[in-house]
C-alpha positions in Angstrom: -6.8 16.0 27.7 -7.4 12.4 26.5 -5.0 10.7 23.8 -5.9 7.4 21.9 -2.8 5.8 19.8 -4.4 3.4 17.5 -2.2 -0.3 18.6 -2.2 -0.7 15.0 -0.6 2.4 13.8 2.6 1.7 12.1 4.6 -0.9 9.5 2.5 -3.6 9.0 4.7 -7.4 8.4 5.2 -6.9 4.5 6.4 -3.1 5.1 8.9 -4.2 8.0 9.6 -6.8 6.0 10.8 -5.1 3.2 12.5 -2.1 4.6 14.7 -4.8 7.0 15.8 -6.6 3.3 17.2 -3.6 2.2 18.8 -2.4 5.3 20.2 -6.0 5.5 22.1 -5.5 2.3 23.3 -1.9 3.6 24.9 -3.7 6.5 26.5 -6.5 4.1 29.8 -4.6 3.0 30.3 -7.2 0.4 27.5 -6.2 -1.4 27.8 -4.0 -4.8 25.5 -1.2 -5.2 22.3 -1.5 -3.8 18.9 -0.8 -5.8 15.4 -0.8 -5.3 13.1 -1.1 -8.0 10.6 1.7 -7.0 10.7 3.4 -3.2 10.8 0.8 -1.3 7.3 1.6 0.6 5.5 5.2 0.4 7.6 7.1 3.0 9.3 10.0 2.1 11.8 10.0 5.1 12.5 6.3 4.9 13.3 6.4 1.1 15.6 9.5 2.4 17.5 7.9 4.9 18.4 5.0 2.6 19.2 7.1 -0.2 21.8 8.0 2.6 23.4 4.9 2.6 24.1 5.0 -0.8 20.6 2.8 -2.0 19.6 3.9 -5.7 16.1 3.6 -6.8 15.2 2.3 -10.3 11.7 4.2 -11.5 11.0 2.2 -14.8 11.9 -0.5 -16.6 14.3 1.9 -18.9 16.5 2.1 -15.2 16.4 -1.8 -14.7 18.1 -2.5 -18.4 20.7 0.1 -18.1 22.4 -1.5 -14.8 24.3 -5.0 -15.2 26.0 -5.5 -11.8 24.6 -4.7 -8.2 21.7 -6.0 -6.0 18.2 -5.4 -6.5 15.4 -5.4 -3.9 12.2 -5.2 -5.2 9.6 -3.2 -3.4 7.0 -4.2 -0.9 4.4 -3.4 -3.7 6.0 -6.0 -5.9 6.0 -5.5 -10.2 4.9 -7.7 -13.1 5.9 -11.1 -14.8 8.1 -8.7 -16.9 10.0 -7.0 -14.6 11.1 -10.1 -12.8 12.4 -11.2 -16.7 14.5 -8.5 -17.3 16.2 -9.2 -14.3 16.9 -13.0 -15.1 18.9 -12.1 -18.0 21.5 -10.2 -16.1 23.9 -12.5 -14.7 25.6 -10.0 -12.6 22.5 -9.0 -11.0 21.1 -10.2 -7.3 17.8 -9.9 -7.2 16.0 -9.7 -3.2 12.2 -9.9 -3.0 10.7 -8.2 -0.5 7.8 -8.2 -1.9 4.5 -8.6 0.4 3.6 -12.2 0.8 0.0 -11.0 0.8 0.3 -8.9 -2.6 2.4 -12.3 -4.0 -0.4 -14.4 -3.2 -2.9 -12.0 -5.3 -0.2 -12.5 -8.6 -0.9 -15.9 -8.0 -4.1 -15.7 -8.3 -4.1 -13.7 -10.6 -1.9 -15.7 -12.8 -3.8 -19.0 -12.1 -7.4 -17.6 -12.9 -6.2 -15.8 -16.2 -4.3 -19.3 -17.2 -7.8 -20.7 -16.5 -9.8 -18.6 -19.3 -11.2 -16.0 -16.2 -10.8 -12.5 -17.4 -9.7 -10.9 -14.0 -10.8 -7.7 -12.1 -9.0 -5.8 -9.8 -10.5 -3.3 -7.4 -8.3 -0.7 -6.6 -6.5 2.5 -7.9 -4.6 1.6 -11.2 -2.1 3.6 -10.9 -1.0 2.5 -7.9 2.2 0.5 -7.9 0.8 -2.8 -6.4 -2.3 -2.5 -8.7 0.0 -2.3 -11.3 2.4 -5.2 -10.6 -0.6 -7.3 -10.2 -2.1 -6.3 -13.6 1.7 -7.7 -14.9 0.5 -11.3 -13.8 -2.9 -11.5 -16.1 -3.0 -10.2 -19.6 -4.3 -7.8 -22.0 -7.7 -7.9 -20.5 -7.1 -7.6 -17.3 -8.8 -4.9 -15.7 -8.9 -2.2 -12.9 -11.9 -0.9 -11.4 -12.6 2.1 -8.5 -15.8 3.2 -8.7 -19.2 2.0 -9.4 -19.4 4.5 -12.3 -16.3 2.0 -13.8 -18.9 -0.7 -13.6 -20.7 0.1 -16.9 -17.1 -1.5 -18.7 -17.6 -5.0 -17.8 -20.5 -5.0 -19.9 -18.7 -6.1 -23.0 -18.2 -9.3 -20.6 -20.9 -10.2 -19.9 -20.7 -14.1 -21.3 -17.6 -14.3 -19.7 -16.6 -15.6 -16.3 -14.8 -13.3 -14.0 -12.1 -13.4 -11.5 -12.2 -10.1 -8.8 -9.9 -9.4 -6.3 -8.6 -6.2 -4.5 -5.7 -4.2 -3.6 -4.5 -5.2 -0.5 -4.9 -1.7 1.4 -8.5 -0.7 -0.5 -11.3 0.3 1.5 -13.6 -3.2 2.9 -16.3 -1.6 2.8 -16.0 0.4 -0.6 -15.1 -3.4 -1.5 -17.9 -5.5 -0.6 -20.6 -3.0 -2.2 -18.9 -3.3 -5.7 -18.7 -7.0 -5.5 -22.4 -6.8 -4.4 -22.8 -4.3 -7.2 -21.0 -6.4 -9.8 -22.7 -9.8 -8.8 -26.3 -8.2 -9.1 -25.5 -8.4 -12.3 -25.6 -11.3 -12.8 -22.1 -12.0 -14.0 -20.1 -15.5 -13.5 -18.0 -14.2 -10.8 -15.1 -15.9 -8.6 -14.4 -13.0 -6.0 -11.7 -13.6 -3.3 -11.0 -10.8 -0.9 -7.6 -10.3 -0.7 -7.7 -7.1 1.3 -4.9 -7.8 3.5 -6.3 -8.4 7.6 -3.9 -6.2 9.1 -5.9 -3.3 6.7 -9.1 -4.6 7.6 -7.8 -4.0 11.6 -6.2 -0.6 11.0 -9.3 0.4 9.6 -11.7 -0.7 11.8 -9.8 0.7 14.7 -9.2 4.2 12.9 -12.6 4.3 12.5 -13.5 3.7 16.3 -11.2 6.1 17.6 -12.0 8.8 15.1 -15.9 8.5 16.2 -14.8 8.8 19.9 -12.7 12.1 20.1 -13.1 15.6 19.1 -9.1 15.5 16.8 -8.1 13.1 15.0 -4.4 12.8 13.6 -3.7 10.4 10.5 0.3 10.4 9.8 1.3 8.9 6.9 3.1 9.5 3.4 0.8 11.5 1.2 1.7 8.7 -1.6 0.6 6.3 0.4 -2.8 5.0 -0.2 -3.8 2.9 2.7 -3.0 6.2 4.4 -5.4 8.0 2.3 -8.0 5.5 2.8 -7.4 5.5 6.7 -7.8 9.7 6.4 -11.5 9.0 4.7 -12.7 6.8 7.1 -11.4 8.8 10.1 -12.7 11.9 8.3 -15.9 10.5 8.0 -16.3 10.1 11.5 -14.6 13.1 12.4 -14.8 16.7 11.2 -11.6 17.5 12.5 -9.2 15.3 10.8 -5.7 16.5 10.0 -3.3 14.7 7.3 0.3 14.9 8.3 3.5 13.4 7.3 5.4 13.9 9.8 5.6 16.3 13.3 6.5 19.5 11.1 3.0 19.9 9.2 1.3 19.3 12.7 -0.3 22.8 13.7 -1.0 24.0 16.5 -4.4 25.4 16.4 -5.5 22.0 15.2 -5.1 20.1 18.8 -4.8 23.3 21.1 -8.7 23.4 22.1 -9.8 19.6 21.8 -10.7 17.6 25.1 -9.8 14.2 23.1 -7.2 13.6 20.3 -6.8 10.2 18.2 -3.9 9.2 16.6 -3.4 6.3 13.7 -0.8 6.2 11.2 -0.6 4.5 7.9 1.0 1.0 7.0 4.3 2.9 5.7 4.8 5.0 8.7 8.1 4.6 10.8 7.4 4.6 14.7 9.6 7.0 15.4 7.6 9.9 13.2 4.4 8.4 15.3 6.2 8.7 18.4 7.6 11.5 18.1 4.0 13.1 17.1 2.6 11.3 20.4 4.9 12.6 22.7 5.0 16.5 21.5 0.9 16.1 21.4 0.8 14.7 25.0 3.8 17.4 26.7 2.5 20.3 25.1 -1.3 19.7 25.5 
């Protein structure tokens, strides 16, 4: 039997980036109580182990006003304008951002084109935490679009000049035919793709491997949405794809007859749970 591990399964920079920040603090036995605003990425078992070592996590704004001492790491996914001002009025709180550089760049954006009269799309789920911390950097009219059905709304702007950007982990292709959709409109539009590279790659590779074998295995947080998009593309390719967090929800029946098995893994997903999923795949079959 033939395995493919997709080279790019795994934490991508802003992921590792963020989950060393915390565990950085952990190690600092100086340090107050520890916080993350939000999980720190969409992992289940990370968020687990860290709630081990004593890391809180704040859910809502409600959570950040109610503490006045500790540090604070905010998430991979970063959070709006507003968030970051609640925190500068406590003086006995340390704030750590581990937020992606990519998503940070995209509230720049963001901020820049709505300070500029653009009334700014974003393409993406909206209730997605990173969708929603970049909303926090435009203003009331700042919208989120998914589908081409969503397209209809931005005709009440119509006169207006438009600003689109993307999630970092959404689908390229899903991407490029609503920008084509949305410019055949003739709109005044300023589109930047800020789809993050390392997506792009994870994506394309899923996508080759998936059309190549008979199994393919996407492992991944089911919160997690670049490993929901990676799970549609693969699936799209291949009949047999299975969705799994981690080794436990692998079964059996799913591998035990195919001549070729691919494996990727989402952004968020610790190489140890992709290891571990490689190894038991490759001794028992």
């Amino acid at each position: 039997m033939e395995i493919k591990l997709a080279k790019s399964a795994g934490f991508c920079f802003g992921v590792k980036r963020a989950v060393d920040k915390v565990y950085e603090q952990v190690e600092d036995s100086r340090k107050k109580q520890i916080y993350t605003f939000g999980p720190i990425i969409n992992n289940e078992e990370v968020v687990k182990t860290l709630t081990g070592h004593g890391v809180k996590v704040l859910y809502t704004e409600e959570d950040v006003k109610n503490i006045d001492q500790g540090v604070v790491v905010i998430r991979s996914h970063g959070v709006s304008r507003h968030i970051y001002e609640i925190l500068k009025q406590k003086e006995e709180i340390e704030v750590i951002d581990a937020t992606c550089p990519f998503v940070k760049k995209i509230h720049k954006i963001v901020e820049k084109q709505t300070g500029l009269g653009r009334k700014v799309i974003i393409i993406g789920n909206e209730k997605h935490p990173e969708v929603l911390g970049i909303k926090g950097w435009g203003n009331s009219q700042t919208i989120v679009i998914e589908s081409e059905s969503q397209i209809e709304q931005l005709e009440r702007l119509k006169n207006e000049k438009l600003c689109v950007v993307a999630q970092t982990t959404f689908n390229y292709i899903k991407f490029k035919d609503l920008v084509e959709k949305i410019s055949k409109r003739g709109y005044d539009v300023y589109v930047l793709n800020t789809i993050c590279n390392a997506t792009q790659e994870r994506q394309i590779e899923a996508k080759q491997i998936a059309g190549e074998v008979e199994t393919m295995i996407v492992i991944g947080d089911q919160k997690s949405s670049n490993t929901q998009k990676l799970y549609e593309i693969c699936r799209n390719e291949c009949e047999n794809t299975y969705y799994i967090q981690t080794l436990k929800d692998l079964k059996l029946d799913w591998v035990s007859s195919a001549r070729s098995i691919g494996i990727t893994a989402g952004a968020s997903t610790p190489n140890n749970i992709i290891e571990e999923v490689h190894t038991n795949v490759r001794i028992k079959f």
